[in-house]
TIKE-636247 format. One record per residue (C-alpha): residue number from 1; residue in one letter; x, y, z. Coordinates in steps of 0.25 Angstrom, whole numbers. Layout:
resi:NUM; resn:a; c1:X; c2:Y; c3:Z
...
end
This chain:
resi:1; resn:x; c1:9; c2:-95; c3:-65
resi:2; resn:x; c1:21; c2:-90; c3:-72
resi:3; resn:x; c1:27; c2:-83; c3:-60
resi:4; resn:x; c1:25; c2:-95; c3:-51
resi:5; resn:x; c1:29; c2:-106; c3:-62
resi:6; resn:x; c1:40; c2:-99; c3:-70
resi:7; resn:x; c1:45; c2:-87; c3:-59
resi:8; resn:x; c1:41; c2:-76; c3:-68
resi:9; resn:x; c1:40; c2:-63; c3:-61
resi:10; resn:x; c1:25; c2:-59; c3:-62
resi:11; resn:x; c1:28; c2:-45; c3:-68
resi:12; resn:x; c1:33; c2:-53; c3:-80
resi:13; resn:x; c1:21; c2:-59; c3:-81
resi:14; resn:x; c1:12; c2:-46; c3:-81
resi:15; resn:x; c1:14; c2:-45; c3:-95
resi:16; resn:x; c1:1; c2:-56; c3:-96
resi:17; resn:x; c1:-6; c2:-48; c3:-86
resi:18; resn:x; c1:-4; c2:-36; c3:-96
resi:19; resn:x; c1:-6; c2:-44; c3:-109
resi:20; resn:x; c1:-21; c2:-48; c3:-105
resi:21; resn:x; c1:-24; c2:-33; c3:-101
resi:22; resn:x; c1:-21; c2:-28; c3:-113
resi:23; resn:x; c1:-28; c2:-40; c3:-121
resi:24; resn:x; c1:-41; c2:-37; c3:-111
resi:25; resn:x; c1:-40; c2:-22; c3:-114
resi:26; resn:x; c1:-39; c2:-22; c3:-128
resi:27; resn:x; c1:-51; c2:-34; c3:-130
resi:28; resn:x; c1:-60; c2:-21; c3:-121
resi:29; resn:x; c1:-55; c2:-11; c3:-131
resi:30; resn:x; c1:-58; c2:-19; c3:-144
resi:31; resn:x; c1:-73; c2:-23; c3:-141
resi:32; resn:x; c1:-75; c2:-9; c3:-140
resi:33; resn:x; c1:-68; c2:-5; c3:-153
resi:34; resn:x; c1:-79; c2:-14; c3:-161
resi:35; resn:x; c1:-89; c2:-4; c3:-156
resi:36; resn:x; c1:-81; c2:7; c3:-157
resi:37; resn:x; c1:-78; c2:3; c3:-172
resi:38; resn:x; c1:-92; c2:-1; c3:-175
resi:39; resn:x; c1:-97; c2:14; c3:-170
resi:40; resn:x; c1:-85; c2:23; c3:-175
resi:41; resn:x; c1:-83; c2:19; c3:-188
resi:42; resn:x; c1:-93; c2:28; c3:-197
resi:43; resn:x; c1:-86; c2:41; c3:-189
resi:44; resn:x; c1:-73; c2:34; c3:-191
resi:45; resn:x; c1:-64; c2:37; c3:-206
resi:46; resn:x; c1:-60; c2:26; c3:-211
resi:47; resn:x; c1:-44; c2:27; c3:-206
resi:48; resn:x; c1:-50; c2:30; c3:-193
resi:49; resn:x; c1:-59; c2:16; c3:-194
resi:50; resn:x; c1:-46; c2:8; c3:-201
resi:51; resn:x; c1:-36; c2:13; c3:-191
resi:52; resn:x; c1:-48; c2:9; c3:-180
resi:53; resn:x; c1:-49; c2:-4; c3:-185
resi:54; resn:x; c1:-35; c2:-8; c3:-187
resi:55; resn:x; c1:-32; c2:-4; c3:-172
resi:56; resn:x; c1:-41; c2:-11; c3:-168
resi:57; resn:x; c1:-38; c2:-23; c3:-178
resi:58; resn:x; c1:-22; c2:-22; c3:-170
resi:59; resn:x; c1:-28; c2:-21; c3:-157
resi:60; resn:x; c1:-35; c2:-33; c3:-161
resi:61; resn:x; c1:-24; c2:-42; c3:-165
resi:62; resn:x; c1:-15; c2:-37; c3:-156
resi:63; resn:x; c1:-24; c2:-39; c3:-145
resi:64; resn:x; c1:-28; c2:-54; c3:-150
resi:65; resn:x; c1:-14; c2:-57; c3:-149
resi:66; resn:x; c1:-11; c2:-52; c3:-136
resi:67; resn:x; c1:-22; c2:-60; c3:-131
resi:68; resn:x; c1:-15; c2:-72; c3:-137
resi:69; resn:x; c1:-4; c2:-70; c3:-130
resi:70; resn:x; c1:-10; c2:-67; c3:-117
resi:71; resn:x; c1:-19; c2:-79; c3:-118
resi:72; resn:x; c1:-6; c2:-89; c3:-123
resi:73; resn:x; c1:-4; c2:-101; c3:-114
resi:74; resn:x; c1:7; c2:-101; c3:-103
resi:75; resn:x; c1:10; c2:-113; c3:-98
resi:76; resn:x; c1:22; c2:-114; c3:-108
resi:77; resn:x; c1:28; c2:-104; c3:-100
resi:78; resn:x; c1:24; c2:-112; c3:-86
resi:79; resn:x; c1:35; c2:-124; c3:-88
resi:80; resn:x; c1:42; c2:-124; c3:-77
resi:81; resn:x; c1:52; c2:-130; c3:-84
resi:82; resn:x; c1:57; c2:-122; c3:-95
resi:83; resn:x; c1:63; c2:-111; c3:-90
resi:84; resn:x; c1:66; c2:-102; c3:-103
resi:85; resn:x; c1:58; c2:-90; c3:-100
resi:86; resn:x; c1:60; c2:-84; c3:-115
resi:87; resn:x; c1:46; c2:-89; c3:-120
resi:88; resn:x; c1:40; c2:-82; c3:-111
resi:89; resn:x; c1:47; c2:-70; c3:-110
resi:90; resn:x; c1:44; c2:-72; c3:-128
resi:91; resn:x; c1:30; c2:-75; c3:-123
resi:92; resn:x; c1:30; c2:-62; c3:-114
resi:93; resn:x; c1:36; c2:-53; c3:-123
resi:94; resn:x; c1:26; c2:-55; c3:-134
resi:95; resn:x; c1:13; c2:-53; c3:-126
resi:96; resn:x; c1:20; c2:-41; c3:-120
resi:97; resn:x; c1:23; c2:-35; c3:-134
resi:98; resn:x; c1:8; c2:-38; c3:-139
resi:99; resn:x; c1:2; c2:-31; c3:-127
resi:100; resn:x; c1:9; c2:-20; c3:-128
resi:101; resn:x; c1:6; c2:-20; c3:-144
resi:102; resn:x; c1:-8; c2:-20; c3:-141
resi:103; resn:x; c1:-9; c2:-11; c3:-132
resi:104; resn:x; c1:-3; c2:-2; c3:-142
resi:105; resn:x; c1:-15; c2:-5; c3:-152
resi:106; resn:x; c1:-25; c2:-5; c3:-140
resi:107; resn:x; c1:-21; c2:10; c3:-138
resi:108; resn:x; c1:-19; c2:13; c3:-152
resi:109; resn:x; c1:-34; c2:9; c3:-154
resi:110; resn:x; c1:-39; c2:15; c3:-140
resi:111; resn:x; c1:-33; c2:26; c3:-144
resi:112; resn:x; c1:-39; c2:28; c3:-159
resi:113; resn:x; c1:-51; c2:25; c3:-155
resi:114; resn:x; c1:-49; c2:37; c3:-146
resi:115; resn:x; c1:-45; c2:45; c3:-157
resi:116; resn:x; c1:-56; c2:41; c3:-164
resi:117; resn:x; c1:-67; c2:48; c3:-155
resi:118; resn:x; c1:-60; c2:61; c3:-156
resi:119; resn:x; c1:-61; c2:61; c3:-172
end
């Protein structure tokens, strides 16, 4: 809609494509990380189990955020009529920055938790 309405190239607008992977990948991983928590924590110490907890408690936020964002209504960017692209690009930019600071805490945790069957 974007594209057709506004003229956006669609490789600009992939950025919404890759925001909601990211958001999907990261609700998987975190339902598992109850269990894995639940199951780990007596072999855990207890910087191992904090260190667990607050990535995932990141991953979490971060990932809640994002999927804010991904979910934010569009249609102020629709208007034919106003043609200042700079909200969107704002609107871009931040979605674009909170995927990619996600992802960072998706493979921090994916990562410990790794690490954390070979201890």
């Amino acid at each position: 809609m974007l594209n057709e309405l506004k003229n956006y190239p669609p490789k600009e607008l992939d950025f919404l494509e890759h925001g909601c992977e990211v958001v999907i990948q990261c609700r998987d991983v975190l339902k598992w990380t109850y269990a894995f928590g639940y199951y780990h924590q007596r072999g855990m110490t207890v910087v191992r189990k904090n260190l667990f907890e607050q990535w995932q408690s990141d991953l979490e936020k971060y990932c809640d955020h994002l999927h804010g964002l991904v979910e934010k209504d569009l249609d102020q960017y629709m208007d034919p009529n106003i043609t200042d692209r700079g909200p969107f690009y704002h609107y871009r930019g931040q979605l674009t920055g909170y995927y990619e600071a996600t992802k960072t805490f998706f493979t921090n945790l994916v990562k410990g938790l790794d690490e954390s069957e070979t201890v």
